[in-house]
N, C-alpha and C positions, 0 to 999 in steps of 0.2 A: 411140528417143528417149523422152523421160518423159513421161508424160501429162498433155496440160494439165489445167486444176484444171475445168471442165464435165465432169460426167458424160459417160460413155459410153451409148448406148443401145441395147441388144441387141435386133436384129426375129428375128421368126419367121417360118415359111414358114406358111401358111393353107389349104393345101389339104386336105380332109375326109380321103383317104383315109390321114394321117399322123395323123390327130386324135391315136392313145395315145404315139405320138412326139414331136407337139407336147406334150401334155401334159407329158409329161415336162422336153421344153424351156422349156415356159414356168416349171415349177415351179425348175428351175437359174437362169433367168434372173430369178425374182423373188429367188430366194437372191442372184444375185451384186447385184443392184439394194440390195438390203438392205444389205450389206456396204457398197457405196458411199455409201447415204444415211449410214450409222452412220462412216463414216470421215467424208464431209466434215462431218458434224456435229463430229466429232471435233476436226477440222481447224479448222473456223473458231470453235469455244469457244476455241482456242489461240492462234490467230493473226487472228482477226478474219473478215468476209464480205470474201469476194474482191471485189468494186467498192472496198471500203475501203482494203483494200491497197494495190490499183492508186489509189486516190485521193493514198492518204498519199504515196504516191512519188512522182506526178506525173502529169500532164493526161490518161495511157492512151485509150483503150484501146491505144495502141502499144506497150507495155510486155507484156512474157513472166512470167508466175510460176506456174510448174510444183510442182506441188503435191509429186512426188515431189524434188525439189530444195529445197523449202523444208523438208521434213523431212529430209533428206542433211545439211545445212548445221546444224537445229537438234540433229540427234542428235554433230553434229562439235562444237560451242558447248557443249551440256551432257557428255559427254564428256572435252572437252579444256580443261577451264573451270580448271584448274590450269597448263597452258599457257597461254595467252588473258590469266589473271591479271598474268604479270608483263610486259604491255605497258602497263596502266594502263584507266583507264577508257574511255579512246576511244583505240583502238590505233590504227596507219596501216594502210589494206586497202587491196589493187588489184584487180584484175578483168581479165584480160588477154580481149582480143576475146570479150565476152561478147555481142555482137549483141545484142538487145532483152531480152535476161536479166537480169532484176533482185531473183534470191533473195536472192544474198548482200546486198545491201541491206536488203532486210526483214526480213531474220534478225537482223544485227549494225548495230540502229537506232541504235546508240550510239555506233557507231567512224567514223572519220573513212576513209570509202572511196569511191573512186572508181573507174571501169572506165576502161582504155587501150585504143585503138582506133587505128586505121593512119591515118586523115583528119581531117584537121579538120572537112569535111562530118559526117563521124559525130558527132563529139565537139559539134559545135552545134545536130545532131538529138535528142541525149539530152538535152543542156544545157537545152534548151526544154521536153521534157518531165521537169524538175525531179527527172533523175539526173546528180550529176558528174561531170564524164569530161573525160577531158585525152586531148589528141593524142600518142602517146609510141607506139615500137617497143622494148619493154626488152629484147630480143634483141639492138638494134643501139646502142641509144642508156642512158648514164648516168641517172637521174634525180636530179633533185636531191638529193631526201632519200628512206633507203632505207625499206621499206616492212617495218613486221613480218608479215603473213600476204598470203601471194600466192596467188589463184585461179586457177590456168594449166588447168583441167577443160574449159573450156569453146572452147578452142582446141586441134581437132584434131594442127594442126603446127607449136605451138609448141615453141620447140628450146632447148635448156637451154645458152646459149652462155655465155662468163666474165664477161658486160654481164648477162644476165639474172639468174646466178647472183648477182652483187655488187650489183644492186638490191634483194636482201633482206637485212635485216637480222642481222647476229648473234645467235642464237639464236633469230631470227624461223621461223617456217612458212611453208612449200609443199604446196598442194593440186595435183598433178599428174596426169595418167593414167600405167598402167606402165610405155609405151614409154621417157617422160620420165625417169619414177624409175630405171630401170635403168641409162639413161646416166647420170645424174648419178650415181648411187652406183659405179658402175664404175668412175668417170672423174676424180672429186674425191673427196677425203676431204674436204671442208666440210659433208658434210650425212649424217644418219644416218635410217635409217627407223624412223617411230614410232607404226606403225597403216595401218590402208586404210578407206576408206568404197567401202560396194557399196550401187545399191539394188536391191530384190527387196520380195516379197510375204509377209507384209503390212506391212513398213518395211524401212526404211529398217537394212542391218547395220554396224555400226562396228565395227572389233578395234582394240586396241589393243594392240603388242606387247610381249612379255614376255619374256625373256633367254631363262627354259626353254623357249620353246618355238620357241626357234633358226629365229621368221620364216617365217611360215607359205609363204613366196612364193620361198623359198629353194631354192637346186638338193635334189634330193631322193634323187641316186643319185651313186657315185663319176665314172661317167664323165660324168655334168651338171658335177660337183665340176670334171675333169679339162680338159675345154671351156672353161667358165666361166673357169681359171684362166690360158689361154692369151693370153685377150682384156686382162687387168686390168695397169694400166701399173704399171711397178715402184715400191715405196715406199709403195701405196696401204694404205688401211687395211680393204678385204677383204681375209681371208684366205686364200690358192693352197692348192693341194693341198700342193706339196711343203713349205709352212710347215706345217702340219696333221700332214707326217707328220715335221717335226723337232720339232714340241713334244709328239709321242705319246711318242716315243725320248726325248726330252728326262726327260719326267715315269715312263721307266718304265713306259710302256702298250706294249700290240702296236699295230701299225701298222696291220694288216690289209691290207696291198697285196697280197697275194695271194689274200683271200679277198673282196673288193670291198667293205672293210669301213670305208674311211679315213674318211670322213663321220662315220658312224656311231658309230665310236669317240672320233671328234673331240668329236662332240656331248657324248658321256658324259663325255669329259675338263671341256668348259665346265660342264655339271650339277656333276659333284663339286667343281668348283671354287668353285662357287654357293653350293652347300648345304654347304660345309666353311669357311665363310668368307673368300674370294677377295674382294677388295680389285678393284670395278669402275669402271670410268673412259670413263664414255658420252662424255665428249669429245674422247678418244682410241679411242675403242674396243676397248679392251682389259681385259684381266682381271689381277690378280697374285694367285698363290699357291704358296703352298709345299707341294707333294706328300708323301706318305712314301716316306722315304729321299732328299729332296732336301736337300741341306744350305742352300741359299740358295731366296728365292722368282723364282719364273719368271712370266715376264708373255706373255698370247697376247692376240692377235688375237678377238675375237666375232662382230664379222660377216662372216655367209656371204656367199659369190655370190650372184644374183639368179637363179631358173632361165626357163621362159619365164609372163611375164607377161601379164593380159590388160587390153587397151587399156580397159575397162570397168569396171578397177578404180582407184580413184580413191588415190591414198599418199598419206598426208601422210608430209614429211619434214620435221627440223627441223635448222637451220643452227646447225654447232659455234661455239664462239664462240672455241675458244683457236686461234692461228695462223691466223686468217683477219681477211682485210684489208677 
């Protein structure tokens, strides 16, 4: 779990006959105390003194704001501030069963967001303490109006059912864990993957994905390739192995099935296709180019399967806009 925003306080043991042991530990333990004071200094130049925060949002102290999550969220805000843009000044946000978590509100002070919560007890325990929240399950129930950036992180076993997926917006964002993102990218072609937030020491890591580098979270070996391909319902817009090795044949590459190489060479095919001028179409997910000795251009598939993912890594995806309802 993230660490709340108080310090930690490292004891030592006292006993004489450790004294050059102690020593030692105490000299690591003022290093890491230093590191600490020099971040939340850090921290609250940026974001203000923790009581403030918690003031600005409401009556606290019953309110959570974890220090490692409010930098997750500012580093996804600066980041993805080109996404973020085309919802307008004060986007629509939700917050799905965030418990007493209230980063994403302190982050994006400026968007119109609220957390969903399973009771209406809950939804008039936050209400009180001066965070919005509506009683809603968007797993099972429509909302009114759909939301452009959905927090789903913070619920372990939320499930990416047709009602939750349709409560986000067209071209809107999804912050997920992997489990989630895998199903939904397997399972729908509405939503494309476009980054991960991880946090780790000493911040908070964001990627942001890049064509070349064919998804970092991507199967990694043919027979991952070959697995993966089994599960994915027909029609979908990841790409199977056996598509992989008709557009190798297609464009004039070897195939490599007998050298474990089909992934691999796929890859290479999407690169040259990149960097020769291929004609790319993120809302299909697809690529078109015309090889040498192709007389016509040939259009492929981009993304890969998902290989195994971890529950700690946070995706954002973002929701296609053509052909979805």
């Amino acid at each position: 779990m993230a660490d709340p925003l108080r310090k930690q306080k490292i004891h030592i043991a006292s006993e004489p006959q450790f004294k050059i042991a102690n020593d030692n530990k105490k000299f690591e333990r003022d290093a890491v105390n230093d590191n600490l004071d020099k971040d939340t200094q850090e921290f609250e130049k940026q974001f203000g003194t923790i009581p403030d925060t918690v003031r600005k949002l409401g009556s606290g102290p019953h309110l959570n704001i974890f220090k490692s999550n409010v930098k997750l969220l500012d580093d996804f805000r600066v980041q993805y501030k080109r996404e973020l843009a085309q919802f307008g000044e004060q986007p629509r946000m939700a917050v799905v069963n965030p418990g007493r978590h209230v980063e994403a509100q302190f982050v994006f002070k400026n968007a119109d967001i609220f957390g969903l919560v399973e009771t209406q007890a809950e939804a008039d325990a936050m209400e009180k303490l001066g965070v919005p929240t509506k009683k809603c399950d968007p797993e099972t129930h429509l909302m009114d109006d759909r939301v452009d950036v959905m927090f789903a992180f913070y619920d372990e076993s939320a499930e990416a059912t047709w009602k939750f997926c349709r409560n986000i917006a067209a071209g809107g964002l999804l912050l997920c864990r992997g489990p989630m993102a895998k199903e939904i990218l397997e399972n729908s072609g509405d939503f494309r993957a476009i980054g991960t937030l991880q946090k780790g020491a000493p911040a908070a890591q964001v990627e942001k994905s890049r064509r070349e580098d064919y998804w970092e979270h991507a199967v990694k070996t043919d027979a991952e390739f070959k697995a993966a391909s089994e599960k994915l319902p027909p029609g979908g817009t990841m790409v199977t192995y056996r598509e992989a090795i008709d557009a190798l044949n297609a464009a004039n590459k070897p195939t490599g099935e007998k050298t474990q190489q089909v992934l691999d060479n796929y890859k290479a095919l999407l690169k040259e296709a990149t960097e020769n001028g291929g004609t790319m179409n993120d809302e299909t997910g697809t690529i078109t180019y015309t090889p040498a000795g192709a007389k016509e251009p040939l259009k492929w598939k981009t993304d890969l399967p998902l290989g195994t993912v971890d529950d700690s890594i946070v995706f954002v995806l973002k929701k296609r806009k053509m052909g979805v309802n």
